[in-house]
MIDOSE-1310 file (N, C-alpha, C; in nm, 2 decimals, decimal comma, always signed):
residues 83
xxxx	+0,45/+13,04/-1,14/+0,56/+12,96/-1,18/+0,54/+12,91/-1,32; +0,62/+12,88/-1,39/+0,63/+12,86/-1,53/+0,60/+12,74/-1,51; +0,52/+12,68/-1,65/+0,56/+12,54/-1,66/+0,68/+12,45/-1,72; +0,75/+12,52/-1,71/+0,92/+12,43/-1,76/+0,97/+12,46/-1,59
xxxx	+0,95/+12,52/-1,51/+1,02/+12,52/-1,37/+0,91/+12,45/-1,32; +0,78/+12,41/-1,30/+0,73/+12,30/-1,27/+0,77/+12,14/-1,30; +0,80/+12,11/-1,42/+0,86/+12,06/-1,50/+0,98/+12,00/-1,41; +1,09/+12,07/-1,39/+1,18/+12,05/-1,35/+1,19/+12,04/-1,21
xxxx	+1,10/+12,07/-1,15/+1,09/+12,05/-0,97/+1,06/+11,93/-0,98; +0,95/+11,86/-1,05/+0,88/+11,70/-1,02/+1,03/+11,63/-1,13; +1,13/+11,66/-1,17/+1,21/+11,56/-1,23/+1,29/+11,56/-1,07; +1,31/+11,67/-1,07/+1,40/+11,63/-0,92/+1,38/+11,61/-0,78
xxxx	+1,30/+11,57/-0,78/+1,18/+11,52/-0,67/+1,24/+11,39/-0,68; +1,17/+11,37/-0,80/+1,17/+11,17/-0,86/+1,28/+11,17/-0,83; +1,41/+11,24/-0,91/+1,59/+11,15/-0,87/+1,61/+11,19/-0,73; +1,56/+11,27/-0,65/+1,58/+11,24/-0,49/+1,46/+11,15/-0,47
xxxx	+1,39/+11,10/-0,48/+1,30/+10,98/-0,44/+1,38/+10,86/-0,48; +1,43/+10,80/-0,56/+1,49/+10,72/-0,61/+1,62/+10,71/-0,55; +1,74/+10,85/-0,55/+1,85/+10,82/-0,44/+1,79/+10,76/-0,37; +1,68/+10,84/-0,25/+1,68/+10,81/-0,16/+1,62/+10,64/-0,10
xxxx	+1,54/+10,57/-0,21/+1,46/+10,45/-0,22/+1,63/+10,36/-0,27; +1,70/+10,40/-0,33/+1,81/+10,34/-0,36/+1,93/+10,34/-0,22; +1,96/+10,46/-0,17/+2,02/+10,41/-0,01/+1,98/+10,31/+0,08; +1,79/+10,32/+0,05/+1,74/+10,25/+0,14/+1,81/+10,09/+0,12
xxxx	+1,78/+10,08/-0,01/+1,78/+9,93/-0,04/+1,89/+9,92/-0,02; +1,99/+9,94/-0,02/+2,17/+9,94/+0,01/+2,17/+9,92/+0,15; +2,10/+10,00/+0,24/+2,12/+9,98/+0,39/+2,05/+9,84/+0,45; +1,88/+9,81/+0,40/+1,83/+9,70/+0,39/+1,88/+9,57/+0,37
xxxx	+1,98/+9,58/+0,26/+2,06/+9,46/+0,19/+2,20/+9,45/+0,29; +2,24/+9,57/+0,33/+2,34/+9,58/+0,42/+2,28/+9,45/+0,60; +2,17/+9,49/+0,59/+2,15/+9,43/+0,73/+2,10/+9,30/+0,72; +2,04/+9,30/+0,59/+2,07/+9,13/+0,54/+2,18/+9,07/+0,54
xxxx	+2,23/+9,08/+0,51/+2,39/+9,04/+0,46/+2,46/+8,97/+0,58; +2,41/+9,10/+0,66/+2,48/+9,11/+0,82/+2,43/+8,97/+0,95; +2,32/+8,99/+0,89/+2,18/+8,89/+1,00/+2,27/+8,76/+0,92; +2,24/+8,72/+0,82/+2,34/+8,59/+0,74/+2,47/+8,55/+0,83
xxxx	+2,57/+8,66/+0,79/+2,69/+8,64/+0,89/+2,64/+8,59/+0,99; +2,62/+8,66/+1,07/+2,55/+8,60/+1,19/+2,50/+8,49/+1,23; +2,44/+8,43/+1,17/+2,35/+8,28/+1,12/+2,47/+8,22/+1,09; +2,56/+8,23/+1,04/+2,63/+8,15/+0,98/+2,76/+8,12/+1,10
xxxx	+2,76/+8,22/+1,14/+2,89/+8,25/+1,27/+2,85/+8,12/+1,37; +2,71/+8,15/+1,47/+2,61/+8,09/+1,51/+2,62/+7,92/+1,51; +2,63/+7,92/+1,34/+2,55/+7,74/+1,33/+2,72/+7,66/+1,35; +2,81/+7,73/+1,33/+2,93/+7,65/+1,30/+2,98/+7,65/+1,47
xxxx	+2,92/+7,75/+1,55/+2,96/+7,73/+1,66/+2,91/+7,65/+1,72; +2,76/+7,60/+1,75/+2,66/+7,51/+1,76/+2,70/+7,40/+1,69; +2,74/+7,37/+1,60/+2,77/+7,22/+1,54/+2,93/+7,21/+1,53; +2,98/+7,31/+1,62/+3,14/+7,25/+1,64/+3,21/+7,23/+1,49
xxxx	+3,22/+7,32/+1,39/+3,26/+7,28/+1,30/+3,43/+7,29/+1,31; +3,50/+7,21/+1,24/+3,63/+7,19/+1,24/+3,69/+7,38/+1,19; +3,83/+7,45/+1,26/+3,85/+7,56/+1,22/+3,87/+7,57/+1,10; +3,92/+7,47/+1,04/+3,93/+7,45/+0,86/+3,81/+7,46/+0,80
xxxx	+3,73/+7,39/+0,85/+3,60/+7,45/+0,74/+3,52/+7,53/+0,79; +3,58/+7,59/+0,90/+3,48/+7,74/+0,88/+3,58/+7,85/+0,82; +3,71/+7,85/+0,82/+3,74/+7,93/+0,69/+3,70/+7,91/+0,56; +3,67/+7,76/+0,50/+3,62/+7,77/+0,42/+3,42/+7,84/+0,39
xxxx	+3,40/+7,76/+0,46/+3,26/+7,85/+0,50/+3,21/+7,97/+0,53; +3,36/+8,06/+0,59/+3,33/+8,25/+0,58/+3,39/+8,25/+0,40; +3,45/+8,22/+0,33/+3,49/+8,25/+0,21/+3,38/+8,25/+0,13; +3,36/+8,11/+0,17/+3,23/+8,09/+0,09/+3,10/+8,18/+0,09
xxxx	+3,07/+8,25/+0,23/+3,01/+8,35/+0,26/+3,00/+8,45/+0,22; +3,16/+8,52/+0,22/+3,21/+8,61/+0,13/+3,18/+8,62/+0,01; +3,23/+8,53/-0,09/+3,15/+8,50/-0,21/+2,99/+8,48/-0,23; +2,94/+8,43/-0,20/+2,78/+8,45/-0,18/+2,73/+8,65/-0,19
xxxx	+2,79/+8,68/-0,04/+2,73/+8,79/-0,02/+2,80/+8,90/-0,17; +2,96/+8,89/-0,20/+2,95/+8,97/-0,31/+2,85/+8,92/-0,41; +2,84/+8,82/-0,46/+2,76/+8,83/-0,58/+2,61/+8,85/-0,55; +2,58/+8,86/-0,40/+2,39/+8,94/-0,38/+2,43/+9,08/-0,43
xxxx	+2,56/+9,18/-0,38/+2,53/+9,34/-0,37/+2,55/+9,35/-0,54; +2,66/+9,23/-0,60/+2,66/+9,29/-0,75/+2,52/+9,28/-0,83; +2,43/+9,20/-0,80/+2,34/+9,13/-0,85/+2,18/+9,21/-0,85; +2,19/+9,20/-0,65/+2,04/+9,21/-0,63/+1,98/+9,38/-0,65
xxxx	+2,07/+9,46/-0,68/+2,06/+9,62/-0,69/+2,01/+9,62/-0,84; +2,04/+9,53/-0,92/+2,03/+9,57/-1,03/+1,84/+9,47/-1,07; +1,84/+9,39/-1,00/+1,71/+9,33/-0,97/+1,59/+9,39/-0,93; +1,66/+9,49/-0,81/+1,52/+9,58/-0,76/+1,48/+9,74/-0,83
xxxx	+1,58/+9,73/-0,97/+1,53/+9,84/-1,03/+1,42/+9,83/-1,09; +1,37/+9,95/-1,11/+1,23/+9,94/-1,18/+1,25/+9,86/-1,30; +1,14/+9,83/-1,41/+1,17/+9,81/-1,53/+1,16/+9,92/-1,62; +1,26/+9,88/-1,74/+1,24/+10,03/-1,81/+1,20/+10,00/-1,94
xxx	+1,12/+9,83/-1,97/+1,06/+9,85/-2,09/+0,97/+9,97/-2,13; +0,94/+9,94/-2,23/+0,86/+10,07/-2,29/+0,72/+9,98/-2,36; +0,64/+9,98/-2,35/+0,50/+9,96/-2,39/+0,47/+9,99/-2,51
């Protein structure tokens, strides 16, 4: 095997290592997200919360959890300073 098709086997290794490390964290963050809901569903039922502020309380959920998926993806990437 040449070394430019060596070369190019270990680049595409890494970007399927990476998709694949990158689904993960999507599915991970997915079941976080989810466990939360849940906890959240949970405490308002246990403390009797008024139906009015648990719509406010899933919105606010809502809100929370979008700004983790816009946020925390871009957190767990590597760094790409340069040395």
């Amino acid at each position: 095997m040449s070394q430019m098709t060596q070369q190019d086997q270990r680049k595409w290794r890494e970007l399927r290592d990476q998709a694949t490390s990158e689904s993960d964290r999507n599915k991970v963050l997915d079941v976080l997200l989810a466990l939360d809901q849940m906890v959240v569903e949970l405490s308002m039922r246990v403390y009797n919360v008024p139906r009015r502020d648990q719509f406010i309380m899933r919105e606010q959920n809502r809100r929370l959890h979008d700004a983790v998926r816009e946020r925390v993806p871009r957190l767990a990437e590597p760094s790409r300073s340069t040395p």
